[in-house]
N, C-alpha and C positions, 0 to 999 in steps of 0.2 A: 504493500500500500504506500509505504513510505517513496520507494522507488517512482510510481503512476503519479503520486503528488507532484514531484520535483521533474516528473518526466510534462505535466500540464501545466509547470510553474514555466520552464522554458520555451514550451508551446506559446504561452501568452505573452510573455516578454518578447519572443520572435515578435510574433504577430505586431503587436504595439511597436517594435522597433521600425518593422517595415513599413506600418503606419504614419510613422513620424520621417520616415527618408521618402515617404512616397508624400508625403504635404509638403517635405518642403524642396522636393524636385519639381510639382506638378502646384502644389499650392497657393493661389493672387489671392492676393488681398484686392478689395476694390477700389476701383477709380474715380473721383470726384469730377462731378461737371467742367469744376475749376482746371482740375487736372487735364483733362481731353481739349477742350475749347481751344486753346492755339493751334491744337494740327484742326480739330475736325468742325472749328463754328467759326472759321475764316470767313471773309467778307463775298458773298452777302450775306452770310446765317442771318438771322433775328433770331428773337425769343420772344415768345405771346404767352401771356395765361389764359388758359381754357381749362374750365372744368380743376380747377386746382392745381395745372402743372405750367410751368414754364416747358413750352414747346418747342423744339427746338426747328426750325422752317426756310426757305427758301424761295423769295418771290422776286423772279426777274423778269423784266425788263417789260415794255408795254405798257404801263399802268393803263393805257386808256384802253384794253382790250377788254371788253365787254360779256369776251367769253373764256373766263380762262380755259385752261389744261392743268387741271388738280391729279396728279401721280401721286401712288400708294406703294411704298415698298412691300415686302413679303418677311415673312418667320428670321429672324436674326441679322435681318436687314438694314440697311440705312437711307434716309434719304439718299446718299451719296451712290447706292445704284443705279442712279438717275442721273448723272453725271453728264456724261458723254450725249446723251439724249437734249437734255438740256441747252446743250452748248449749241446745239445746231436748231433747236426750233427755237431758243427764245429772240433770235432773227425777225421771226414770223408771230410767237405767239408769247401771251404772257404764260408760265408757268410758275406752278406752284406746288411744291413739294414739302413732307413733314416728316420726322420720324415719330411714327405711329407711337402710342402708350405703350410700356414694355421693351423697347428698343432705344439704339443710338443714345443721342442724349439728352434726349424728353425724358426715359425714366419710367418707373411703374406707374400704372393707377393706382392712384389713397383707394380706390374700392377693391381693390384686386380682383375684377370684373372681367375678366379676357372673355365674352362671349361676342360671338358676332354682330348681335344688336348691339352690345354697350360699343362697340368700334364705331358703329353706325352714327349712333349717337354724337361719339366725339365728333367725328367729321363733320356731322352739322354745326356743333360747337362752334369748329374752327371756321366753316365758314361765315357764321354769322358773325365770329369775330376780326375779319376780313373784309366784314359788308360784302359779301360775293352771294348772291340772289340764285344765279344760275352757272353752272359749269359743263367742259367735257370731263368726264372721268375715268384714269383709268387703274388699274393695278395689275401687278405682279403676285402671282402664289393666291399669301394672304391676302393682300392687299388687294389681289383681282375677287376674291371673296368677299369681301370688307365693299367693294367697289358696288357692285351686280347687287348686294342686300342694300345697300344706303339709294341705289336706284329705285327697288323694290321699294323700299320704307319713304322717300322722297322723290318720286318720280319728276314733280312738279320742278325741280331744281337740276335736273338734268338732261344736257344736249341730247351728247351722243355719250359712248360707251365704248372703254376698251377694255379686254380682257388678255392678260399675256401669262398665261401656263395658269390660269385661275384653279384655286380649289372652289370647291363646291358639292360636287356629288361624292360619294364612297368611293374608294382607289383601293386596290392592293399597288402600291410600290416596287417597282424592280432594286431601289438603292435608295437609302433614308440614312441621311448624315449620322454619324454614330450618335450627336448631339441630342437632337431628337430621339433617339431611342432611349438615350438616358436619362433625358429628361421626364418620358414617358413609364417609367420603370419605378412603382410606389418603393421608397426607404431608400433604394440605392441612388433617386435621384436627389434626395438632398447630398449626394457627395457632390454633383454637379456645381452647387453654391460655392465649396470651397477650394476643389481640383476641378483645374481647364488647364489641360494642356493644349500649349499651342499644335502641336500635333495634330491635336483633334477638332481644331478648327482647322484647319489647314484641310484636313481630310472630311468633314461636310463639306467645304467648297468644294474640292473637288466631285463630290456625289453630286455636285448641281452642275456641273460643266461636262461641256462634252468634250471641248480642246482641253486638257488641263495644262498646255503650254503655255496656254493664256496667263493662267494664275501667275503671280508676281507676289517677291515677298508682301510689297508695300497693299498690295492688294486682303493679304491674309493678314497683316497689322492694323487694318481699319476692321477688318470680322473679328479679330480678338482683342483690338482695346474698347471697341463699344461694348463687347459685350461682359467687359469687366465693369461696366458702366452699375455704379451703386443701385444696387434692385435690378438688374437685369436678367442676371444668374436665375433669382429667384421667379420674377417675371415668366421666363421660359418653362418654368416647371410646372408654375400655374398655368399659363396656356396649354400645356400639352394635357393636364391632368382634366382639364373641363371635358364635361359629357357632352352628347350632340354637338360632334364636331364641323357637322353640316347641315343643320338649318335652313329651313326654308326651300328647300330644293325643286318642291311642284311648285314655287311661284315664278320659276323661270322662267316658264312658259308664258308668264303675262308683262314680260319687259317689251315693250314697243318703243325704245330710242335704238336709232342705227346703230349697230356694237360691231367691232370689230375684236375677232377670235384669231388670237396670234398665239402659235406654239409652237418649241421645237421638237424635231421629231425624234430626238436623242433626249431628251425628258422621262429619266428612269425615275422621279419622286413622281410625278403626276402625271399619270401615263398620256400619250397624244388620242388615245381612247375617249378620253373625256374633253376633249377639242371639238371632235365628233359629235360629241350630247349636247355640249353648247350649242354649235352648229344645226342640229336636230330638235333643240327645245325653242332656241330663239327663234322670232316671225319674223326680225329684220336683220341678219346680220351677213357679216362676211368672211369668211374660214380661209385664214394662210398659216401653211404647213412651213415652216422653216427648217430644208436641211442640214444636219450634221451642227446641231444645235438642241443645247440642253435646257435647262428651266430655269434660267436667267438669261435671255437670247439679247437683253435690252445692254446689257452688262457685259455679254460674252462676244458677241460684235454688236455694237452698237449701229454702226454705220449700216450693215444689212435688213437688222430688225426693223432701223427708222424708216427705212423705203415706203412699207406698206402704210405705215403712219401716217406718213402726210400725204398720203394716196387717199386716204381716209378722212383726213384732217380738209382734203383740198387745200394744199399750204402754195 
């Protein structure tokens, strides 16, 4: 007995040891707003409060354009996927960008609300805080889901419609960022809060790419400093952990603004299947298939994805 004692005394100090070299190999502490803002809320960022948060946003150039282009990032996303996009229609259009609650460096909801109506919500928020009456809208992932429901719930307020790799109907997955899975995994995901290895971001980017020569360090230091971003970590576990993760899905059928269905065909998280249902539920829209392109197409070439856009846009 005495032996199995001293044989489980060791067991456990292992274990705890490898605990303690596995925190503080893998182990961040988090990031304060103050801390991030010189690389990532360069000019033009602002900040607005909506709904209790300083938001962190993007509105260029146009003021006098009557209709914006309001983009929605997706799941561990940032405004700043919107980049490259940006730079070529705010030429033509104003645009206007946010990083959603939970993300970047707006920060959690005080409600810890991640349902797709409370998204919906915000976004009226924001626009009323805006004075913007009417928009185009479009999003990515989440944000193309966040986008299509705030149509549904405010039809009155919108143009037209994009949708780019949207969630919305049930998927099984060919490849789901380790992130997500961990994040979806009750007990083991609060380790999530304290260990992120850069690795493991590095390797959900690449499950949403389909080049992954694209990816650039600088590219994987903006997905793992926001998301060291204070309340993020936790943010993400909350989302993945909400029931009914699709919502509303027979009312797609009743969106009547022109939408345009953008997705790449290399889209192993959301499969090009459900480009198709969109395609098949909506009564007005337009389905472009984009080759050898994965579920950030806007992100992964931008200059390709944008074609159709202002095809759409009539720019």
């Amino acid at each position: 007995m005495k032996n199995i004692g001293k044989f489980l005394k060791i067991v456990l100090v292992s274990i705890l040891l490898l605990f303690i070299a596995i925190l503080l190999l893998f182990g961040y502490g988090d990031k304060s707003v103050g801390e991030l803002k010189a690389t990532y809320a360069t000019t033009p960022s602002q900040f607005i409060s909506v709904d209790g948060m300083q938001v962190h946003y993007r509105d260029e150039d146009n003021p006098l354009d009557s209709l914006p282009l309001v983009l929605i990032h997706g799941t561990g996303a940032s405004l700043h996927t919107f980049d490259a996009w940006t730079e070529q229609l705010k030429t033509k259009k104003r645009v206007l960008r946010m990083d959603i609650p939970g993300f970047g460096l707006t920060g959690p909801f005080p409600h810890k609300n991640y349902s797709i109506d409370s998204y919906a919500t915000f976004i009226n928020s924001f626009l009323e805080a805006k004075n913007i009456e009417k928009c185009v809208i479009g999003g990515n992932s989440l944000g193309g889901q966040i986008a299509w429901n705030f149509t549904v719930k405010y039809p009155q307020k919108i143009e037209k419609l994009i949708l780019i790799d949207a969630a919305g109907y049930p998927f099984e997955s060919e490849s789901v960022p380790v992130a997500f899975k961990i994040a979806k995994t009750p007990v083991v995901n609060q380790l999530l809060t304290y260990l992120t290895p850069r690795f493991m971001v590095k390797k959900s980017v690449e499950d949403v790419y389909a080049d992954k020569t694209k990816i650039t360090p600088e590219l994987v230091d903006r997905y793992f400093d926001l998301t060291l971003r204070k309340g993020n970590r936790q943010a993400l576990v909350d989302r993945m952990m909400m029931e009914n993760q699709t919502p509303n899905i027979d009312k797609i059928k009743t969106i009547q603004q022109p939408t345009l269905v953008l997705w790449g065909d290399q889209d192993f998280l959301i499969p090009v299947s459900n480009a198709h249902r969109f395609h098949e539920d909506l009564p007005n829209d337009t389905l472009v298939i984009l080759k050898d392109l994965g579920h950030v197409p806007m992100e992964e070439d931008p200059g390709r994805s944008l074609v159709p856009v202002i095809d759409f846009l009539e720019l």
